[in-house]
Structures are given as structure tokens and as C-alpha cells.
C-alpha positions in Angstrom: -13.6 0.4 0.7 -13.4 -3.3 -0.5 -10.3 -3.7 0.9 -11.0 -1.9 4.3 -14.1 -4.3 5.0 -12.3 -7.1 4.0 -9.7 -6.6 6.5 -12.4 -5.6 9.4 -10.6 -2.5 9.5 -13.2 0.4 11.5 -11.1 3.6 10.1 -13.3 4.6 7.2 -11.0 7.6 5.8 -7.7 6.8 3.1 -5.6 9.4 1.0 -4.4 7.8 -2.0 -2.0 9.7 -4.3 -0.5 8.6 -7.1 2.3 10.5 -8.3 5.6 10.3 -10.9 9.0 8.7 -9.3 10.2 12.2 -9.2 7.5 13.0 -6.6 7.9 9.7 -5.1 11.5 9.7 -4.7 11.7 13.0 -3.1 9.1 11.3 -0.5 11.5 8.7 0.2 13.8 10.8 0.7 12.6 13.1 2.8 11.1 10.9 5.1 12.7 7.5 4.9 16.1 8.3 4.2 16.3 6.5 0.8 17.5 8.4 -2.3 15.3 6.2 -5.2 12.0 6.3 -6.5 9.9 3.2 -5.1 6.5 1.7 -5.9 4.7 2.5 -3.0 4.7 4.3 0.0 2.3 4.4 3.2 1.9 6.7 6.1 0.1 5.5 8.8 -2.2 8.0 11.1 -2.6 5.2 13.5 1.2 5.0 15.2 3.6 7.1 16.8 2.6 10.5 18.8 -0.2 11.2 16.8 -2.3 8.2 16.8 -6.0 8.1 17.9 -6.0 11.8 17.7 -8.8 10.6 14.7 -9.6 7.0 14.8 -11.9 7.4 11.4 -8.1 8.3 9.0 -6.4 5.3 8.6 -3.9 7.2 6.6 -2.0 7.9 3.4 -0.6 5.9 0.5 1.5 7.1 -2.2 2.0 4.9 -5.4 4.6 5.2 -8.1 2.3 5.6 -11.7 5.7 5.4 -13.5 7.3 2.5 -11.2 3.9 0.5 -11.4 3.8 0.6 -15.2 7.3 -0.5 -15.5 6.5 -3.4 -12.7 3.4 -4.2 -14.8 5.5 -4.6 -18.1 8.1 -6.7 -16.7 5.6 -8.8 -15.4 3.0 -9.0 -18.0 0.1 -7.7 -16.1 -1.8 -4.9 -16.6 -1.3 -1.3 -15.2 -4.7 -1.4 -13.8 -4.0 -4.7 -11.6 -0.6 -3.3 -10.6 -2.2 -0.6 -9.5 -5.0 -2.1 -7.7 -2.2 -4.5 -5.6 0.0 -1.7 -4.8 -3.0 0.0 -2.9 -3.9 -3.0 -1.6 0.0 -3.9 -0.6 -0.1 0.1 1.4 -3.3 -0.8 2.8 -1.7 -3.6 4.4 0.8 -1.4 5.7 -1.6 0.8 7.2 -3.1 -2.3 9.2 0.0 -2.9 10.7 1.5 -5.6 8.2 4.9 -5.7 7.6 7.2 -7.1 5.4 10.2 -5.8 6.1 11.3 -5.1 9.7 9.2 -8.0 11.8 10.6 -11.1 10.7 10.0 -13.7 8.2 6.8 -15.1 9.6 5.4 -11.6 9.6 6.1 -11.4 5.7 4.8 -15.0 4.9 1.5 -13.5 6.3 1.6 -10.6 5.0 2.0 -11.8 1.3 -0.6 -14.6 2.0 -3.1 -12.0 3.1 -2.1 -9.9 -0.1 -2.9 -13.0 -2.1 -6.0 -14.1 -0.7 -7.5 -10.5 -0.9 -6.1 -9.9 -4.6 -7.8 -13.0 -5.5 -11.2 -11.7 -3.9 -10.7 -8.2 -5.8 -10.1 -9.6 -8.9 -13.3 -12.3 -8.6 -15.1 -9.7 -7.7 -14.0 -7.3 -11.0 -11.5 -4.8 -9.3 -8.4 -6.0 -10.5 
């Protein structure tokens, strides 16, 4: 809910499910064409045919466990924070950030908004 407020976001409703790479992978798969476990995956109910039908559900994210804990390790962090940023990083997607398909303005702000509100969380004791 930290997150949502921070962004000034009004939906108040979030799946979160965090799942194996076999799980995750099969997601990808099935819905985005791409044969590989990934870290994290979001599905917003705010675009395409079906959006407004419920202003309240922002939507779903999926996270890797396994992927995380191998990011985490390679990076020396903890599970816990890696965790915390990849819900954070599908929230983001859910708002209508993007890092991958509007440009490279669009990801510089993206990341800078994942930094500024990863640096609030963990100030704050959730990261």
C-alpha cells in the first residue's frame, strides 16, 4: 500500500504471486511469447478491452522466488530487498511505466522513480 500512495495511484486492489521459474516461465510463455523464466511479470486490469470495468484492481504481479534469489546472490543483496524491488519494479508497470517498448526517456524515468521510491521503502524499514 506504501507504494500505491506513493505513486498517487486511486486503485486500492493488487494480486501478488510469487511463484517458482517453472510457474513463471510457463506464464511467459503463454502470454508473452517468451520461452524462459523471468523475474517478474505484471498484468495490468487498467488497459486494453477490459479496463475500467473495475477502477479499484490495479492488477496482477507475478515474481520469480527462484530468479529473485539468484539476482539477489549475484548481487549481494538480500532476498528480502530483491523481493521488495521487484514488486515495486511490477507496480510500476501497472502505472503505466515502461522500460522496454516507449523509448529511452521513458526508461530513464522509470528507473529514477524505482530509485527514488526504493530509497523511501528502505528509510522507512521495508526493504
Amino acid at each position: 500500500m506504501r507504494i500505491l500512495s506513493a505513486l498517487g495511484c486511486t486503485s486500492s486492489e493488487l494480486s501478488v504471486a510469487i511463484v517458482g521459474d517453472r510457474s513463471i516461465r510457463i506464464i511467459n510463455r503463454d502470454y508473452l511469447d517468451k520461452d524462459r523464466p523471468t523475474n517478474v511479470i505484471s498484468f495490468a486490469m487498467q488497459e486494453g478491452e477490459c479496463a475500467g470495468i473495475n477502477p479499484d484492481i490495479l492488477g496482477d504481479v507475478v515474481i520469480s522466488a527462484d530468479t529473485a534469489l539468484a539476482e539477489a546472490e549475484a548481487a549481494g543483496s538480500t532476498l528480502h530487498e530483491r523481493l521488495v524491488f521487484l514488486l515495486l519494479h511490477g507496480i510500476l508497470h501497472l502505472c503505466g511505466y515502461d522500460h522496454e517498448r516507449s523509448g529511452e526517456q521513458e526508461a530513464k524515468r522509470m528507473v529514477a522513480k524505482e530509485r527514488q521510491l526504493f530509497s523511501l521503502l528502505k528509510s522507512e524499514g521495508f526493504a
